[in-house]
C-alpha beads as a LAMMPS data file, in Angstrom:
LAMMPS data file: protein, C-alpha beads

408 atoms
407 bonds

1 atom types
1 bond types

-500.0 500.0 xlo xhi
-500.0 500.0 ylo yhi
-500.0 500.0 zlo zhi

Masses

1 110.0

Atoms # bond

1 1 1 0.000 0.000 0.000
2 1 1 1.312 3.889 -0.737
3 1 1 2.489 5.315 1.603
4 1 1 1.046 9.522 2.018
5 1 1 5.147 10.248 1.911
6 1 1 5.180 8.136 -1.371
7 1 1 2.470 9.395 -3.110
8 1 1 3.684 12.918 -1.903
9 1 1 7.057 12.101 -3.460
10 1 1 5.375 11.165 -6.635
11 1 1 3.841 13.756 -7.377
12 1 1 6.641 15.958 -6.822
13 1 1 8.477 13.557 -9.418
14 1 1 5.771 15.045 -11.646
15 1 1 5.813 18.496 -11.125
16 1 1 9.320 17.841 -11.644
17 1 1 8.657 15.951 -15.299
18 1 1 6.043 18.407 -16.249
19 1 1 8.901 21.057 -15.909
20 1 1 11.394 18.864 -18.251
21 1 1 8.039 18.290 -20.199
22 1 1 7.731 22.431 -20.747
23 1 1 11.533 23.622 -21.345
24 1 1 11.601 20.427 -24.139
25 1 1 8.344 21.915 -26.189
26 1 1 9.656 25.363 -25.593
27 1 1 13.267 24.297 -27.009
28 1 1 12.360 22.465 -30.510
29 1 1 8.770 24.533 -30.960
30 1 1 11.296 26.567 -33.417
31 1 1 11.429 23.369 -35.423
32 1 1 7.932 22.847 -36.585
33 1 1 7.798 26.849 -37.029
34 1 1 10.993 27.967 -39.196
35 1 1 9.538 28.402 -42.273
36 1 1 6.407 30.853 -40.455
37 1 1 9.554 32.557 -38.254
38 1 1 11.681 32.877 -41.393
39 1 1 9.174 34.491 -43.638
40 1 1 7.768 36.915 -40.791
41 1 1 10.569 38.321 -39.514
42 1 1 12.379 38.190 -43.073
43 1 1 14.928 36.223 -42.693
44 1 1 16.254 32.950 -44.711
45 1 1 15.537 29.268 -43.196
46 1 1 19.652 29.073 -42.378
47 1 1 19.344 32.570 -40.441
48 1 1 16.370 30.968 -38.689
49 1 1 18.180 27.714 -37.251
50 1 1 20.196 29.823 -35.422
51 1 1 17.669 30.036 -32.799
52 1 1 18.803 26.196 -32.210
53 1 1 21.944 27.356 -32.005
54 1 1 21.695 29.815 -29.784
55 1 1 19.629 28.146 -27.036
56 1 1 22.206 25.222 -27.418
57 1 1 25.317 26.856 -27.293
58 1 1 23.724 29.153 -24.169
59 1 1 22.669 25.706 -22.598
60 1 1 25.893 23.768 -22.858
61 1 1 27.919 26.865 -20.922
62 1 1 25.151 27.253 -18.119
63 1 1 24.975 23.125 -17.183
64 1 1 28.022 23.638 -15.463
65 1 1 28.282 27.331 -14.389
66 1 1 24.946 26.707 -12.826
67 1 1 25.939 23.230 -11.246
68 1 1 28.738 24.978 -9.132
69 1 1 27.214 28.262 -9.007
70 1 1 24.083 27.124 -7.256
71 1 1 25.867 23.835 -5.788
72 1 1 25.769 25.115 -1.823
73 1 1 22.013 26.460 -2.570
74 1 1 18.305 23.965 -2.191
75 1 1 17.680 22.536 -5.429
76 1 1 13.716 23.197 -4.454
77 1 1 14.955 27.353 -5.184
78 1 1 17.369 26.698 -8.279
79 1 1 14.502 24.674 -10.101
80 1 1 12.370 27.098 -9.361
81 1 1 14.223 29.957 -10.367
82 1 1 14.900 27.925 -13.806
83 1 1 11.570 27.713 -14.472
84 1 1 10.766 31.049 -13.727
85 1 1 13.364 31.607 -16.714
86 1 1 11.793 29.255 -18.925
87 1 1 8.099 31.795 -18.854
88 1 1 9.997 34.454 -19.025
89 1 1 11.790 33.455 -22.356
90 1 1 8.615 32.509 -23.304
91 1 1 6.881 35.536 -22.864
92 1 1 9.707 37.489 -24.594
93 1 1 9.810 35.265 -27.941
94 1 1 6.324 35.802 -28.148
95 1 1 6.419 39.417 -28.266
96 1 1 10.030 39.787 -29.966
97 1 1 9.466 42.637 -32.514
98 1 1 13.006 41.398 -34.292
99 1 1 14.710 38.162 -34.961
100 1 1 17.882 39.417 -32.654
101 1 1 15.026 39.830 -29.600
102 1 1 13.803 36.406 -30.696
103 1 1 17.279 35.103 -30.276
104 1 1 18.181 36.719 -26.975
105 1 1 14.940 35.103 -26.042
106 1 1 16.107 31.846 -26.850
107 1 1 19.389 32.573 -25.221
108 1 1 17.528 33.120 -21.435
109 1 1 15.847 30.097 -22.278
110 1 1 19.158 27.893 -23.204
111 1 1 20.168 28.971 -19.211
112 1 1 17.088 27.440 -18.160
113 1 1 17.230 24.157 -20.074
114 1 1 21.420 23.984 -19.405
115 1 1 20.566 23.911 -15.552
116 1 1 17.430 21.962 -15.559
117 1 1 18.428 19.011 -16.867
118 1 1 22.003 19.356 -14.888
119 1 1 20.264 19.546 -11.362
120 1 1 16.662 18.159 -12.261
121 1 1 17.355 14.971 -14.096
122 1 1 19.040 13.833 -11.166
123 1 1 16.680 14.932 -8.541
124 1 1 14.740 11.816 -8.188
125 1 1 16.698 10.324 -5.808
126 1 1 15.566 12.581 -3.331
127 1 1 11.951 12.573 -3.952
128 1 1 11.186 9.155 -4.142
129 1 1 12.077 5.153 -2.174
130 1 1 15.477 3.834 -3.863
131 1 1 13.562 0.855 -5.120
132 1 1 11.803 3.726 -7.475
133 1 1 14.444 5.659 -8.191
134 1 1 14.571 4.390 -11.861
135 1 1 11.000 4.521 -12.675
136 1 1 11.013 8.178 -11.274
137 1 1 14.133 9.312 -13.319
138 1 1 12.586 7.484 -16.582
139 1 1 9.445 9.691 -15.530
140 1 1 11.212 12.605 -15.356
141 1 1 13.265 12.087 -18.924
142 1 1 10.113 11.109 -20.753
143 1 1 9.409 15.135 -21.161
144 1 1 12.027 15.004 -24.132
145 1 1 9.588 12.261 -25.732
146 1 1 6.414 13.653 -24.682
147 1 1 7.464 17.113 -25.656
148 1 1 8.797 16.361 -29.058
149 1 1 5.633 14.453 -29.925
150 1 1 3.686 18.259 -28.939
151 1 1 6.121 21.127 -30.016
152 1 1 6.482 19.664 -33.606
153 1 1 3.054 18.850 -34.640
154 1 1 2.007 22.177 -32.073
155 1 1 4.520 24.315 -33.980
156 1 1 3.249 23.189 -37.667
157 1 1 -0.932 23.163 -36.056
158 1 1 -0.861 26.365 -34.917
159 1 1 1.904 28.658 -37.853
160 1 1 -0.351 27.332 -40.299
161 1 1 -4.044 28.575 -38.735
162 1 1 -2.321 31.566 -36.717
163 1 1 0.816 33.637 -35.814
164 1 1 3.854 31.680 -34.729
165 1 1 3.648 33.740 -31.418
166 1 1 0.538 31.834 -30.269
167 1 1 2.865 28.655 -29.594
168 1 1 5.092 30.455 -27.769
169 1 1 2.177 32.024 -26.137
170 1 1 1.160 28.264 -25.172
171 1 1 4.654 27.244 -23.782
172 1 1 4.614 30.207 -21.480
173 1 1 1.425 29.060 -20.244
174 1 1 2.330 25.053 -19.403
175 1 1 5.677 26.439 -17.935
176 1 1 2.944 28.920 -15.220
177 1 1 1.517 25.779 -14.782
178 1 1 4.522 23.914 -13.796
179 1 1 5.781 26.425 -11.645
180 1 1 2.517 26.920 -9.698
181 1 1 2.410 22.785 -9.185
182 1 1 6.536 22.644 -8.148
183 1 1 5.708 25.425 -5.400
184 1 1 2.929 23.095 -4.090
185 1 1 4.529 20.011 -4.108
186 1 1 8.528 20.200 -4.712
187 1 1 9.705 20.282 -0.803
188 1 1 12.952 21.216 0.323
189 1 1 15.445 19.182 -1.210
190 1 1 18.993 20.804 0.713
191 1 1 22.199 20.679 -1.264
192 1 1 24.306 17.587 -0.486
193 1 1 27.267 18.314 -2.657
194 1 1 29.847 21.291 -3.153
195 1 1 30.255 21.176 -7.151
196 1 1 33.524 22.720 -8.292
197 1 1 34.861 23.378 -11.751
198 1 1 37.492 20.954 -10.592
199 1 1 35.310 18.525 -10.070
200 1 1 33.778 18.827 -13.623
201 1 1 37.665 18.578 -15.124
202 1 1 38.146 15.381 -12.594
203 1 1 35.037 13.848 -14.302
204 1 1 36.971 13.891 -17.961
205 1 1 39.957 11.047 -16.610
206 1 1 37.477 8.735 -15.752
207 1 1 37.310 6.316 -19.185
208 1 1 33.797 5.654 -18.871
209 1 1 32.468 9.656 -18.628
210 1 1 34.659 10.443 -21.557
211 1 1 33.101 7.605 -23.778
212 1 1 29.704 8.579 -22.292
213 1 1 30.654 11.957 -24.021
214 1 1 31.649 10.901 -27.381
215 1 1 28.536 9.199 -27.508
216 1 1 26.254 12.350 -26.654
217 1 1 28.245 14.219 -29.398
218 1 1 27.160 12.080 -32.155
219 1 1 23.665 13.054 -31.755
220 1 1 20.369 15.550 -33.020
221 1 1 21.903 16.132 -36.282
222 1 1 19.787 17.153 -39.287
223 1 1 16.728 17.280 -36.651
224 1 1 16.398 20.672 -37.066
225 1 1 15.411 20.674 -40.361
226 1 1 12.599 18.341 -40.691
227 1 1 9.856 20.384 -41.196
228 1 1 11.686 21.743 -44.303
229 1 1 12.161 18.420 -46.016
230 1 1 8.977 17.198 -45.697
231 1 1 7.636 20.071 -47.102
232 1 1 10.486 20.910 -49.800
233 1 1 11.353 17.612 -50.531
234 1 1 8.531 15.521 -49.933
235 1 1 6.463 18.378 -51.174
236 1 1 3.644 17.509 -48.681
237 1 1 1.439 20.152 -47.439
238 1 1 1.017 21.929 -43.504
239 1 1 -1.421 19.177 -42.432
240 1 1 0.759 15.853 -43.471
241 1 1 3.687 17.612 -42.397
242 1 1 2.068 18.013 -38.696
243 1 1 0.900 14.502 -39.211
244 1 1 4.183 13.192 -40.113
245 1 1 5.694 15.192 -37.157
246 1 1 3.193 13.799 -34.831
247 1 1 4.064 9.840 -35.400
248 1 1 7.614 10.801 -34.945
249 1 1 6.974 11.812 -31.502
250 1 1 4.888 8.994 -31.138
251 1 1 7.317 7.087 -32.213
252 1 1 9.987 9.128 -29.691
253 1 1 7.755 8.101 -26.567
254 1 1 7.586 4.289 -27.354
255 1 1 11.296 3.964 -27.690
256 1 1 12.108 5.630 -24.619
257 1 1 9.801 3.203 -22.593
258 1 1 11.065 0.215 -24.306
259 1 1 14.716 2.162 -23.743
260 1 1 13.842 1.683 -19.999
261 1 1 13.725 -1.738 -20.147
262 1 1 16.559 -2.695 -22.545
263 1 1 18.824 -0.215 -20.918
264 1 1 18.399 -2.186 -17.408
265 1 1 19.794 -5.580 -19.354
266 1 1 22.471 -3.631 -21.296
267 1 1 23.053 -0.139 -22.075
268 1 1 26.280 -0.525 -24.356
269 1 1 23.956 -2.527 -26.922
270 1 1 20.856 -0.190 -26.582
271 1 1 23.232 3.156 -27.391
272 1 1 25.093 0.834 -30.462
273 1 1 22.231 -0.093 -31.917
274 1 1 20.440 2.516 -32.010
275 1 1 22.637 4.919 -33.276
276 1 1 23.471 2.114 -36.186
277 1 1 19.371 1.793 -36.782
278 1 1 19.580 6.427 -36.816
279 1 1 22.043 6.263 -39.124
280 1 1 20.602 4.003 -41.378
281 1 1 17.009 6.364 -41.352
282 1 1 18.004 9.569 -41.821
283 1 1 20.456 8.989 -45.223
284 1 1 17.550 6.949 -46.597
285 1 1 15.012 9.601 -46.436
286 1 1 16.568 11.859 -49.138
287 1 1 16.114 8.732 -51.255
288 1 1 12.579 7.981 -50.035
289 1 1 11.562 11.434 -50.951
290 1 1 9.402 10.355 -53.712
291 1 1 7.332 8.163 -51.102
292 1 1 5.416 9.270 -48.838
293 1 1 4.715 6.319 -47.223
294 1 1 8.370 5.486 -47.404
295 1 1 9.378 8.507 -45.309
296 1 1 6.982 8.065 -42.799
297 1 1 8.128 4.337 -42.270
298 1 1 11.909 5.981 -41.787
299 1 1 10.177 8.796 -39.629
300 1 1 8.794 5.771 -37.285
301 1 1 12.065 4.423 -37.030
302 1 1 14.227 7.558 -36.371
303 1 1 11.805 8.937 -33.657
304 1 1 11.518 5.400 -32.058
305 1 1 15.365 5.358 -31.892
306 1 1 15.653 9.197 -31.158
307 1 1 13.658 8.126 -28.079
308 1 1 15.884 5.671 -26.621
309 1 1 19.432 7.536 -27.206
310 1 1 18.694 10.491 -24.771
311 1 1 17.589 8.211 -21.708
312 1 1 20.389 5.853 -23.144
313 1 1 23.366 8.060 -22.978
314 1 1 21.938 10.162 -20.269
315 1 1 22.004 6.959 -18.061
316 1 1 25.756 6.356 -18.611
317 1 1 26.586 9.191 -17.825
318 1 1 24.684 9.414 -14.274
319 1 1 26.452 6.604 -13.556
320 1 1 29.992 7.345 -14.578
321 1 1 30.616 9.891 -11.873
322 1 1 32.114 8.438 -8.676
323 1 1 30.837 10.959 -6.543
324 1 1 27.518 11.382 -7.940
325 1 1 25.182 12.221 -11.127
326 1 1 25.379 15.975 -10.841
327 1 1 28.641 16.121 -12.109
328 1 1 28.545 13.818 -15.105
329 1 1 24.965 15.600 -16.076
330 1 1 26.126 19.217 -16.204
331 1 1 29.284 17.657 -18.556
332 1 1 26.320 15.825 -20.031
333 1 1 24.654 18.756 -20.886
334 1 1 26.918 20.562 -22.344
335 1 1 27.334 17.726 -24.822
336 1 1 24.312 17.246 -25.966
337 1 1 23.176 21.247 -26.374
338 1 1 27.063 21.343 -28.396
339 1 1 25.820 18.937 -30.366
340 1 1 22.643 20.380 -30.810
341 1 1 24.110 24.097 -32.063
342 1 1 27.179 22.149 -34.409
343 1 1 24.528 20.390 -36.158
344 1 1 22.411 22.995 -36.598
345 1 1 25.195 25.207 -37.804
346 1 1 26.754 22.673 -40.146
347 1 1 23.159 21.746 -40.979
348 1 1 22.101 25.433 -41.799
349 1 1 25.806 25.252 -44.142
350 1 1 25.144 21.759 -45.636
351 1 1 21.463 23.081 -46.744
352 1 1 22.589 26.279 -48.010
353 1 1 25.387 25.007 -49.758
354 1 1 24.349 21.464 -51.184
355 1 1 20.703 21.545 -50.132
356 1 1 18.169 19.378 -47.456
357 1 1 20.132 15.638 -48.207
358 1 1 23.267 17.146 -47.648
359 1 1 22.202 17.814 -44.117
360 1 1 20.737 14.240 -43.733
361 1 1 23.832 12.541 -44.965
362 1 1 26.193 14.079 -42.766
363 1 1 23.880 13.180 -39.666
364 1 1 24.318 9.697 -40.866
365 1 1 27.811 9.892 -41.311
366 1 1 28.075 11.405 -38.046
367 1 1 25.636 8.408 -36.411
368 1 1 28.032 6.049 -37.642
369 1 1 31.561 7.034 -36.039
370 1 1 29.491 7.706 -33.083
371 1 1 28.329 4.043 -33.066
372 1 1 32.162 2.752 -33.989
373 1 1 33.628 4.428 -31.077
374 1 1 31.179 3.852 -28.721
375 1 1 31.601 -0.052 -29.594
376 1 1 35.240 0.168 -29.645
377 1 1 35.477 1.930 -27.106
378 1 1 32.780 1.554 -24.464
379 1 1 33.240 -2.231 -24.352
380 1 1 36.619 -2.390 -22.449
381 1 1 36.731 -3.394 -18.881
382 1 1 37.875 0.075 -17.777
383 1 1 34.960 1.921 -18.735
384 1 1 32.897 -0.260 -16.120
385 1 1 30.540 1.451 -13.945
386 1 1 32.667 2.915 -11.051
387 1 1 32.443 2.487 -7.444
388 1 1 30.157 5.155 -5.673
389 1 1 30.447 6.480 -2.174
390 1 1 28.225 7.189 0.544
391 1 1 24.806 6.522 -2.246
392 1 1 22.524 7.125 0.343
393 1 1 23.823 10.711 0.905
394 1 1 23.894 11.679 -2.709
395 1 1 20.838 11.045 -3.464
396 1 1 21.673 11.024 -7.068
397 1 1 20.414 8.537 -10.207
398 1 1 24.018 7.242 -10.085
399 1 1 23.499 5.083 -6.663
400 1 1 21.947 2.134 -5.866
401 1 1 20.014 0.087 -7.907
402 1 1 20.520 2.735 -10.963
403 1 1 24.192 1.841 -10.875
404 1 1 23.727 -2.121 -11.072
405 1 1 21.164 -1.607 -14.242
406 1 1 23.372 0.268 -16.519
407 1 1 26.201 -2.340 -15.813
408 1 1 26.820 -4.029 -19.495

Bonds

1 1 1 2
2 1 2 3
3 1 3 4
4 1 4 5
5 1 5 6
6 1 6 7
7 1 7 8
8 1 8 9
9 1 9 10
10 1 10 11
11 1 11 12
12 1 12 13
13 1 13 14
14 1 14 15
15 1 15 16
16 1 16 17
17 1 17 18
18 1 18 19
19 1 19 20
20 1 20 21
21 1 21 22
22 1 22 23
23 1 23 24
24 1 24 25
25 1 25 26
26 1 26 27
27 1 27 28
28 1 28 29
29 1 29 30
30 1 30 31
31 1 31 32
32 1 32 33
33 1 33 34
34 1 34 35
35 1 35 36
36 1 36 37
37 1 37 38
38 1 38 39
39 1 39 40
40 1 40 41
41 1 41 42
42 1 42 43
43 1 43 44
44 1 44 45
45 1 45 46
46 1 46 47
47 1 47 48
48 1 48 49
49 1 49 50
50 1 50 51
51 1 51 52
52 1 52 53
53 1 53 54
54 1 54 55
55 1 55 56
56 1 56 57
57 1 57 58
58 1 58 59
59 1 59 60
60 1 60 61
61 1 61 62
62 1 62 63
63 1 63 64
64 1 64 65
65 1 65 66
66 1 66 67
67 1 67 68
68 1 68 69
69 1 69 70
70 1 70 71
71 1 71 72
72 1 72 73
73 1 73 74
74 1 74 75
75 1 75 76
76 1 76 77
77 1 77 78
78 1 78 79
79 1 79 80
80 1 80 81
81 1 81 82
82 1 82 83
83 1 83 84
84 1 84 85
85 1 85 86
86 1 86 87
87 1 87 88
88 1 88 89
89 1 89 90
90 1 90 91
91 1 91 92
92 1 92 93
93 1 93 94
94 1 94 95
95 1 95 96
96 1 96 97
97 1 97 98
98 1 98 99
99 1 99 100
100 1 100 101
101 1 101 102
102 1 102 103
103 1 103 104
104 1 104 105
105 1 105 106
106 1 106 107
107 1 107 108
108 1 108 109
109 1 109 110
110 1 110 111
111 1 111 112
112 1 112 113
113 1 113 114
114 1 114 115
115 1 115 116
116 1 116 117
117 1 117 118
118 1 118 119
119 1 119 120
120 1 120 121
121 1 121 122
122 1 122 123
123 1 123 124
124 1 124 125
125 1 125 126
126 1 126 127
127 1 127 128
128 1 128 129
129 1 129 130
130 1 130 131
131 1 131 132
132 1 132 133
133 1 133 134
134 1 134 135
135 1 135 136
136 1 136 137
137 1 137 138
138 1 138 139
139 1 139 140
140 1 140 141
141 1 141 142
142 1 142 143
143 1 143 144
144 1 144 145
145 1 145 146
146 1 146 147
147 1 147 148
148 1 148 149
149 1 149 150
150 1 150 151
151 1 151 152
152 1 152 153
153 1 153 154
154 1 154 155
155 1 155 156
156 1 156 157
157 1 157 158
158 1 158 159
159 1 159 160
160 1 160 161
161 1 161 162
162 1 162 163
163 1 163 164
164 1 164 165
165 1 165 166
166 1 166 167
167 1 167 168
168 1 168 169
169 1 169 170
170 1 170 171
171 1 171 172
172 1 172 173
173 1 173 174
174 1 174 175
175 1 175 176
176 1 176 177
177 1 177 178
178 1 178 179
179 1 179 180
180 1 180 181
181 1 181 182
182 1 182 183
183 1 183 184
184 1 184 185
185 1 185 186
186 1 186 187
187 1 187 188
188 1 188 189
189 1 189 190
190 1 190 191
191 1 191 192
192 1 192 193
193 1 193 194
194 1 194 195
195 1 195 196
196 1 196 197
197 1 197 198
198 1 198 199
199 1 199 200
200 1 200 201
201 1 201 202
202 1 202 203
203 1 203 204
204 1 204 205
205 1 205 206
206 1 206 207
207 1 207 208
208 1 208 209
209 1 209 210
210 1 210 211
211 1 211 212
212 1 212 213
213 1 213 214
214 1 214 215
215 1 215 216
216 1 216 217
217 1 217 218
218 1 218 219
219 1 219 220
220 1 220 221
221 1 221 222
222 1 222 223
223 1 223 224
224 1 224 225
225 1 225 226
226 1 226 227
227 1 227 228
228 1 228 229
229 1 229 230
230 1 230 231
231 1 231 232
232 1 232 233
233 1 233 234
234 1 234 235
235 1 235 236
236 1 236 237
237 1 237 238
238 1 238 239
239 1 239 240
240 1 240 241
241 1 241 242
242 1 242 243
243 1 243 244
244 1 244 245
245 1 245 246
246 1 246 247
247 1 247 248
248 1 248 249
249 1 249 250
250 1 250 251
251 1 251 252
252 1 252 253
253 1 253 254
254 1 254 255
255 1 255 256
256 1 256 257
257 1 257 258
258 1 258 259
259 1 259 260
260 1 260 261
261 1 261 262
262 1 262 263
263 1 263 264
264 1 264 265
265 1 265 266
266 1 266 267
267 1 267 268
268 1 268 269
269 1 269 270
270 1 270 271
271 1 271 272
272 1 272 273
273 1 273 274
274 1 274 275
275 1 275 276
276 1 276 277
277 1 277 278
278 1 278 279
279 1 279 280
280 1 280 281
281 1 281 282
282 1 282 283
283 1 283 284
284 1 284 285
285 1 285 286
286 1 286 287
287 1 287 288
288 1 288 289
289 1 289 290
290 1 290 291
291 1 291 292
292 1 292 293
293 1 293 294
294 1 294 295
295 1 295 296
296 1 296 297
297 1 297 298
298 1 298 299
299 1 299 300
300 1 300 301
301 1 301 302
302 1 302 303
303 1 303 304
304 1 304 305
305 1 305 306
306 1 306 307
307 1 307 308
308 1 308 309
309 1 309 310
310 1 310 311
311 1 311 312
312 1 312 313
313 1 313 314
314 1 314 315
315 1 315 316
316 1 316 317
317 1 317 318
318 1 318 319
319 1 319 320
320 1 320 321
321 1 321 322
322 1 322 323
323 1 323 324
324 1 324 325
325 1 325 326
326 1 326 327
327 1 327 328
328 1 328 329
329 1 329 330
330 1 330 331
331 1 331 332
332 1 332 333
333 1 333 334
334 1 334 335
335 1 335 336
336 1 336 337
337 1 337 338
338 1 338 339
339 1 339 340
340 1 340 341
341 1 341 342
342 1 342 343
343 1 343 344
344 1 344 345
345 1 345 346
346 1 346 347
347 1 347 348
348 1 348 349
349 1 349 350
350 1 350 351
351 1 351 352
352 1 352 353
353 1 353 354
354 1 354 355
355 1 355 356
356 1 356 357
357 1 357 358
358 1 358 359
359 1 359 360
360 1 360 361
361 1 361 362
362 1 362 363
363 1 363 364
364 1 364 365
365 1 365 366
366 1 366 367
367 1 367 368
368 1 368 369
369 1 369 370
370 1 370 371
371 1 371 372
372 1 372 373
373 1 373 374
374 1 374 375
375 1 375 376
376 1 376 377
377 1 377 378
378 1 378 379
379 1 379 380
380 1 380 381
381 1 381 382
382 1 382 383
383 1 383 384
384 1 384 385
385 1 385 386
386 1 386 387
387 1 387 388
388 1 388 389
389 1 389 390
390 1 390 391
391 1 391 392
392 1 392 393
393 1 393 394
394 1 394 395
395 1 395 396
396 1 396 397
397 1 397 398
398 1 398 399
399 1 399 400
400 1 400 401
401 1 401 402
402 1 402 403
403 1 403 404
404 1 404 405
405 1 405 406
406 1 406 407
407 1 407 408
């Protein structure tokens, strides 16, 4: 029977996951609504990615100067204070009267995504029994699914029957609604662990971390421009596109449950394979252009896979840190929202330059030495899961019975 304390700490898991829900839809709405953001503010689709790489690039430098600059403070006040951030970028992208206030915007809201998912991805520990711990973090992650099956379809829905602004309107709106239920049911959670920028650089010697890394930097390329090939390419019109958009996220949300389970029995084979399965998708669709029913076939299969790498690389990484997950998550972080910006950049050149299958090409170029090295690599005894200290006191998604399921 639940206990009051365990349904309590339950559904502070979820104000927690609605947050992580919120700051996902708010980062990739921008996807499903370049081409209406392009041709309002007058600007060319390349120009217009930059708003990915801006929020990434702002992201991957606040995970870790918010990880030590808040490390002594409750993480109850920093969460809330980051989502605070995330209606507040809301509110100014959908009132920006200029692409540069759009980006600065975007900028405020990479801080608050950067230091979410650094401190909040981890946070389950100390909400919820041990025995729950990975059910609660899976919880928690499931916003990048959830979200991605909303802010793509939401972004194409509502830029082709009204203003662009109205979505960001919308994430503003979820995010009050987050904050209002993380005041009511987020209690104080006291900092356990003094962060340092030393500590981050300590992180990078351990084998396992850095692997964990190489892995995160192989990934979200050419995801950015979706919305563009299907309707450039595919030639399909605003309500197959959001359609199209919708299964992927679909899609997304399946493969990070099924990730859950997989990654308990081995979480060398569910990264390898999946980034060998992303690669695969995403240089066929330039050459499944001319089928629609072809594309949304590879469209099942990248978002079922894109679901399962975030949870899947996220989890090594919690677990590669010897004195806890907050650590190995801010360097996580930073990864992944690099990643995000380079491939949007070299995306924005590969389009420009060569045109949509460039872009796709190159992410499954990039897939594959991702893959290779994580095989190569990632396999050897040294990059076993390392010894953790004091786990009760952490609290973190790195102890306990996290730590034995992402064993290979």
């Amino acid at each position: 029977m639940t206990s009051p304390a365990d349904r309590h700490g339950w559904l502070s898991v979820l104000s927690v996951a609605l947050g992580s829900f919120v700051l996902v839809l708010s980062e990739f709405l921008p996807v499903g609504l370049l081409p209406a953001i392009a041709d309002d503010l007058h600007v060319g689709i390349g120009t217009a990615g930059l708003m990915v790489v801006f929020t990434g690039l702002t992201g991957a430098v606040a995970a870790p100067v918010v990880t030590v600059a808040t490390s002594r403070l409750d993480r109850r006040t920093v969460l809330l204070a980051l989502t605070v951030l995330l209606v507040v970028a809301d509110a100014l992208a959908a009132l920006a009267p200029t692409f540069w206030v759009l980006l600065v915007a975007r900028m405020l809201l990479g801080v608050g995504i950067g230091g979410f998912w650094a401190i909040g991805a981890g946070i389950a520990g100390r909400l919820v029994a041990p025995a729950s711990v990975i059910r609660a973090t899976s919880l928690i992650t499931a916003g990048v699914s959830v979200a991605t099956v909303v802010s793509l379809p939401l972004g194409a829905f509502v830029s082709s029957l009204a203003s662009w602004r109205l979505a960001f309107v919308i994430g503003g709106g979820l995010g009050v609604v987050a904050l209002v239920l993380q005041l009511a049911m987020l209690p104080s959670i006291p900092s356990v662990q003094r962060v340092r920028f030393a500590t981050l650089g300590g992180l990078l010697r351990v084998q396992r971390a850095r692997v964990g890394l190489i892995a995160t930097a192989f990934l979200f390329v050419a995801y950015t421009y979706v919305a563009p090939y299907l309707q450039e390419s595919v030639r399909v019109g605003p309500d197959t596109v959001t359609l199209a958009l919708l299964v992927f996220g679909v899609a997304g949300i399946a493969g990070n449950f099924v990730a859950g389970v997989t990654l308990s029995r081995n979480v060398l084979g569910t990264i390898g394979v999946s980034k060998v399965v992303l690669a695969a998708a995403v240089v066929l669709l330039p050459l499944a252009a001319h089928s629609v029913v072809g594309v949304f076939a590879l469209l099942v299969v990248w978002g079922f896979v894109w679901g399962a790498l975030p949870l899947g690389t996220q989890t090594w990484m919690s677990t590669a840190s010897p004195g806890g997950s907050e650590s190995g998550l801010a360097l996580f972080v930073t990864t992944i929202q690099l990643a995000i910006a380079a491939g949007s950049v070299v995306g924005g050149l590969a389009v420009t330059g060569f045109g949509l299958a460039a872009d796709f090409w190159f992410a499954g170029a990039v897939a594959v030495i991702g893959a290779v090295v994580l095989l190569l690599l990632g396999s050897r005894r040294s990059s076993a899961v390392p010894e953790v200290a004091a786990a009760p006191a952490t609290g973190s998604v790195a102890t306990g019975s996290v730590a034995t399921a992402a064993a290979d």
